[in-house]
C-alpha positions as CSV (number, residue, x, y, z in Angstrom):
1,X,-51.5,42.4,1.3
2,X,-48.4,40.3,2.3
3,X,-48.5,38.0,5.7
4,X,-45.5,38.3,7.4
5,X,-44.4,34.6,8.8
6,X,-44.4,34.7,11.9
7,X,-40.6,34.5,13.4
8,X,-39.2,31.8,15.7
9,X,-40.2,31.6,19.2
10,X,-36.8,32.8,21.5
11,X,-37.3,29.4,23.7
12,X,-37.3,27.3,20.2
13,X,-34.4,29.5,18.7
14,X,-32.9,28.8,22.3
15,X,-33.2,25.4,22.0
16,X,-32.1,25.5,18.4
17,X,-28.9,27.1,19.0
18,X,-28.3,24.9,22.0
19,X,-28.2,22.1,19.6
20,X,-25.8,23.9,16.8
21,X,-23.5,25.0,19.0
22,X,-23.1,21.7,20.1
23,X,-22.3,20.4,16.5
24,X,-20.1,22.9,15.8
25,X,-17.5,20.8,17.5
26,X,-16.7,18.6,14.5
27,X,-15.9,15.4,16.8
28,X,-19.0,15.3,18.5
29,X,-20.9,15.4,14.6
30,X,-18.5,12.2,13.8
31,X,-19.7,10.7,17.1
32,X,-22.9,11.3,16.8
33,X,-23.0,9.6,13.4
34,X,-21.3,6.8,14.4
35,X,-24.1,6.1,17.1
36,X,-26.8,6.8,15.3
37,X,-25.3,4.4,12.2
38,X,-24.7,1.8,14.8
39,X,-28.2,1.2,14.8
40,X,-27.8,-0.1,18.9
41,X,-26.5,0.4,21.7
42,X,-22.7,1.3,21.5
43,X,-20.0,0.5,24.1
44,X,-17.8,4.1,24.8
45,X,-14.6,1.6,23.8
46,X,-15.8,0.6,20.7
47,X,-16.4,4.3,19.6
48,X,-13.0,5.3,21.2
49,X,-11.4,2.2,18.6
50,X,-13.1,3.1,15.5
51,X,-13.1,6.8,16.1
52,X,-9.3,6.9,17.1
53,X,-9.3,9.3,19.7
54,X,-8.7,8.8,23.9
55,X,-11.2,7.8,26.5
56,X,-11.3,10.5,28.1
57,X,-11.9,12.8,24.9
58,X,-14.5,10.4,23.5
59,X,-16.3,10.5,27.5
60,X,-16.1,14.3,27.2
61,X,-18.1,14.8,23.7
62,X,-20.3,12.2,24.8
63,X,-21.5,14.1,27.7
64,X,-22.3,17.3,26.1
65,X,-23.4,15.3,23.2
66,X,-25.9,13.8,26.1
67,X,-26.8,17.5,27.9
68,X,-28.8,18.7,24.9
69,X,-30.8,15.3,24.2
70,X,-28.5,14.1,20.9
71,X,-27.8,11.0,22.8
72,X,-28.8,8.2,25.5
73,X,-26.3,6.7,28.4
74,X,-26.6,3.8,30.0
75,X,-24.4,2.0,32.8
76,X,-24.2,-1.6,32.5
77,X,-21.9,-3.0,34.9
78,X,-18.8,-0.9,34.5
79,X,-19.8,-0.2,30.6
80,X,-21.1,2.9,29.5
81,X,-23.6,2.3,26.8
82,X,-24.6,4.6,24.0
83,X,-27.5,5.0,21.7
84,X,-29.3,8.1,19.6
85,X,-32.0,9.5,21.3
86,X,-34.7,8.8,18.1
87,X,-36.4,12.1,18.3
88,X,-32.9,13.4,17.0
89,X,-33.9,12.0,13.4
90,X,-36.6,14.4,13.4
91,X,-36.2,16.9,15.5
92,X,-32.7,18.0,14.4
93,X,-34.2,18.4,10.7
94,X,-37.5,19.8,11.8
95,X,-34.9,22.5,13.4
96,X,-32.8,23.0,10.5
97,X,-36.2,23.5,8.2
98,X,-37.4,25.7,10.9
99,X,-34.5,28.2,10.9
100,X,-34.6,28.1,6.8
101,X,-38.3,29.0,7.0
102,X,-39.1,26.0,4.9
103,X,-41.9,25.2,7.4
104,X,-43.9,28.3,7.2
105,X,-46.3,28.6,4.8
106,X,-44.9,30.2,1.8
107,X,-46.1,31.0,-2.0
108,X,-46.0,28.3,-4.0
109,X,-44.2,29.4,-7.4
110,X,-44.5,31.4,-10.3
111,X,-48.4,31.3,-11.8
112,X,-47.0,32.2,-14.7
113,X,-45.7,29.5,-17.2
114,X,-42.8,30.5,-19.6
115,X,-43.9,32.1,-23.1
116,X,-46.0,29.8,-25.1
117,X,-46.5,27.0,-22.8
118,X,-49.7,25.9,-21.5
119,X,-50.5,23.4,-18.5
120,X,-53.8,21.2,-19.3
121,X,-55.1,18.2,-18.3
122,X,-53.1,14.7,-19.8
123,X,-55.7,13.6,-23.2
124,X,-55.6,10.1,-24.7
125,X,-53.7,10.8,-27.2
126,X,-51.0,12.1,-25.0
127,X,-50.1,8.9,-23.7
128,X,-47.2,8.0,-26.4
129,X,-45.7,11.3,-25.5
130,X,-46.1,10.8,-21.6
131,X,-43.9,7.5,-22.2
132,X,-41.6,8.9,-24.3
133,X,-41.1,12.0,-22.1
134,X,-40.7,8.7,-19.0
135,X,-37.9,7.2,-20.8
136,X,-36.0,9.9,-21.0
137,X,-36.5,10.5,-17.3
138,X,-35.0,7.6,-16.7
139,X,-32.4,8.0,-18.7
140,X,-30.9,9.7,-16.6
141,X,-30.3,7.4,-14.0
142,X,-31.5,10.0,-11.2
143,X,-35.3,9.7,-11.5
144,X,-36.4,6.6,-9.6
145,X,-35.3,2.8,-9.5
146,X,-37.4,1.7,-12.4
147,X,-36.1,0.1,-15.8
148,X,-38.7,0.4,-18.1
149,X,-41.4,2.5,-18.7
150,X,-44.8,1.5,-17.1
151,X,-46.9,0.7,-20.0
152,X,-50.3,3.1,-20.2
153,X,-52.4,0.7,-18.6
154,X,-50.3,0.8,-16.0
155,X,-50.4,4.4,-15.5
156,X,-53.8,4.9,-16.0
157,X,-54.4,2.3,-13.2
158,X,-52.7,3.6,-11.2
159,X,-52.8,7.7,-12.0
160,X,-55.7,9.8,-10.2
161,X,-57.7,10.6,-13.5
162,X,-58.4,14.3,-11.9
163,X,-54.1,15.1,-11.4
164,X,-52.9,14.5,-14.9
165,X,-51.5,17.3,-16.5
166,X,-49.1,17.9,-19.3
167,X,-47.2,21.1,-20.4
168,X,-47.3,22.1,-24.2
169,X,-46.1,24.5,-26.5
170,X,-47.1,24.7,-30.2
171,X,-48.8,21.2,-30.4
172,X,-45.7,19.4,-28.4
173,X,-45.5,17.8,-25.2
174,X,-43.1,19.3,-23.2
175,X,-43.6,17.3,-20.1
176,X,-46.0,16.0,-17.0
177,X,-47.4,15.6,-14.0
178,X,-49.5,13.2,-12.3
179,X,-50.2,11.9,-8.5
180,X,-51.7,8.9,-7.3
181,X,-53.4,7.4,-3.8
182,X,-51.2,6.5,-1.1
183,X,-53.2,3.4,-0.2
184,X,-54.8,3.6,3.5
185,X,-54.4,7.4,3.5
186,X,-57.4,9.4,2.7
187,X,-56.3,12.6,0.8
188,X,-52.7,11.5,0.9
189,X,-51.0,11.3,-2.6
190,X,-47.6,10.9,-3.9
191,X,-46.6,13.2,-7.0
192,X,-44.4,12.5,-9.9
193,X,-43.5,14.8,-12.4
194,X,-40.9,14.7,-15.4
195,X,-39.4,17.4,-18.2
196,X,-38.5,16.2,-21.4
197,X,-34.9,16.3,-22.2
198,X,-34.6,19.2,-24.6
199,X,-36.9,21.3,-22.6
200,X,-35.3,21.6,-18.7
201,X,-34.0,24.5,-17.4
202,X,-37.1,27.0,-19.1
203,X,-39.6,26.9,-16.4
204,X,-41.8,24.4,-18.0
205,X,-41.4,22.2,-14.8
206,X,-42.3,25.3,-11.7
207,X,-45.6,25.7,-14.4
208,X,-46.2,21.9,-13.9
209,X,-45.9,21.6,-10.1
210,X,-47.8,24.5,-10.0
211,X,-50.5,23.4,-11.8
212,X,-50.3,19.7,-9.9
213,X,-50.3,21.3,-6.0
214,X,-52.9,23.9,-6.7
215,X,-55.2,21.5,-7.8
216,X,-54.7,19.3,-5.1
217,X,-55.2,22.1,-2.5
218,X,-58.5,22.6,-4.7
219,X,-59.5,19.0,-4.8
220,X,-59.0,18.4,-0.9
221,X,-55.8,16.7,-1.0
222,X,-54.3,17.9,1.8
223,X,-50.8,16.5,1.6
224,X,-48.8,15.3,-1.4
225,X,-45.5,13.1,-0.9
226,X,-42.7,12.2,-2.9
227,X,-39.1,10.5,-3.1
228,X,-36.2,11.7,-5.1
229,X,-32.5,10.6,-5.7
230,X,-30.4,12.9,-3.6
231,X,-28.4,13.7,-7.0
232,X,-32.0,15.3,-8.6
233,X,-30.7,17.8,-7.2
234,X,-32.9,20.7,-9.6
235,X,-36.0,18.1,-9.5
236,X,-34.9,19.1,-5.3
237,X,-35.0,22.7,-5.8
238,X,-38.2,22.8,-7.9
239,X,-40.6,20.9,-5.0
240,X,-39.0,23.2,-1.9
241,X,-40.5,25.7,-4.1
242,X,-43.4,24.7,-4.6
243,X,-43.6,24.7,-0.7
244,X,-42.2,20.4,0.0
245,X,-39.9,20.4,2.9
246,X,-37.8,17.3,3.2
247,X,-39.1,14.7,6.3
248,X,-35.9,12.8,5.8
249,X,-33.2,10.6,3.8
250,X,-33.9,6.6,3.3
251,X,-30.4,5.3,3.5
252,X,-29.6,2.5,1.0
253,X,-33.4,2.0,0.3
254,X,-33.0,0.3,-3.3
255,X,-30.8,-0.6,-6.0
256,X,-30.3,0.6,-9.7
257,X,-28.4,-1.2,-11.7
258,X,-26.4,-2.7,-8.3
259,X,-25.7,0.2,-6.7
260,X,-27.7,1.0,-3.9
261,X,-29.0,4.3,-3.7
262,X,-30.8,7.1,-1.1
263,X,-33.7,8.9,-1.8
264,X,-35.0,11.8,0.2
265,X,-38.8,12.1,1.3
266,X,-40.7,15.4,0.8
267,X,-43.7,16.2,1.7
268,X,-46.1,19.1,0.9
269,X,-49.1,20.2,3.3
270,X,-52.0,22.3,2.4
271,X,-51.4,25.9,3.6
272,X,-54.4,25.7,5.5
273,X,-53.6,22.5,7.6
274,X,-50.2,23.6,9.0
């Protein structure tokens, strides 16, 4: 029989629609972002010059910008200085997830695969295909910052020997799925998981991440972690499904070919552990 998740408490979805109806004053969201990109304190003159706008307009945002917790003032002499309250970087996603229901537990995805394809565990004489099926991952220039291919040594260094899976159909690889320790964190690992390129779009990856978190809920991993490229966006899509919700974005984290780039951080807890 179905369980019903549980809806929002009225004093949270009070609290929760204190803070959007704040934001829906689209001044105060520039202001907020200037603050918190600041990265310090701020002086209400210096937010008034980059922002354009009056004093006394910049004074009034700032203030109901302060009454539901988005922001910190702080007299210093006859300056008024700014900063983001912290807790804002988590709690104002945590509330966004929370109205979305990306934070109740959840099926995972399909059990099925598509037609034909089968999910087993990664064999030796996968490896070539595993690589092959990495390249073109990267490729694409939205799976991670590396430049090469690991070689298999590598990988199997580095790649629990209990989370490797592959997806095949007819004798082909198709694509895979591994995870590996996050070092000081006892059944903490952080997943990775690529479709080759003529096979996207068919399933083959919701049968691979649902083979991959399944058997980490079986194993005793209780939470699995991972970064992609705001631009993966279907790569996105396929991990909120399989029950990730995103902790946050990593501004300007690393560069690709020059260009710096974000990724945003998912994370996936065991249904019984919420």
């Amino acid at each position: 029989m179905p369980v019903e998740t549980p809806l929002l408490a009225p004093r949270d979805a009070e609290t929760y629609a204190d803070w959007f109806a704040c934001l829906a004053e689209p001044m105060r969201v520039r202001l907020l972002h200037a603050i918190a990109v600041a990265g310090r304190e701020v002086t209400v003159g210096a937010l008034t010059e980059r922002l354009g706008i009056s004093q006394s307009t910049c004074s009034h945002h700032l203030r109901k910008l302060a009454d539901v917790g988005f922001v910190h003032l702080r007299k210093e002499g006859t300056a008024t200085l700014v900063s983001v309250n912290q807790a804002c970087c988590t709690g104002l996603p945590h509330a966004a997830d929370a109205v979305m229901g990306m934070l109740a537990p959840r099926p995972c995805c399909p059990t099925e695969p598509p037609p034909g394809v089968t999910v087993r565990a990664l064999d030796p004489d996968d490896w070539p295909d595993v690589r092959r099926i990495y390249a073109e991952g990267l490729a694409t220039g939205h799976a991670g910052f590396e430049t090469e291919v690991p070689d298999r040594r590598t990988l199997d260094r580095t790649w629990l020997p209990e989370h490797r899976w592959v997806a095949e159909e007819g004798g082909r690889v198709l694509g895979w799925a591994a995870a590996r320790p996050v070092p000081g964190y006892a059944g903490v690992a952080e997943t990775a998981l690529c479709v080759g390129a003529d096979h996207r779009g068919r399933g083959v990856g919701t049968a691979l991440i649902h083979r991959q978190v399944t058997a980490a809920d079986a194993a005793g991993l209780w939470t699995l972690q991972t970064s992609l490229f705001p631009e993966n966006r279907p790569a996105i899509a396929l991990h909120r499904s399989a029950g990730f919700r995103t902790l946050g974005v990593r501004e300007r984290i690393g560069q690709l070919d020059g260009v710096w780039h974000d990724t945003v951080f998912l994370e996936r807890r065991r249904t019984d552990d919420h």
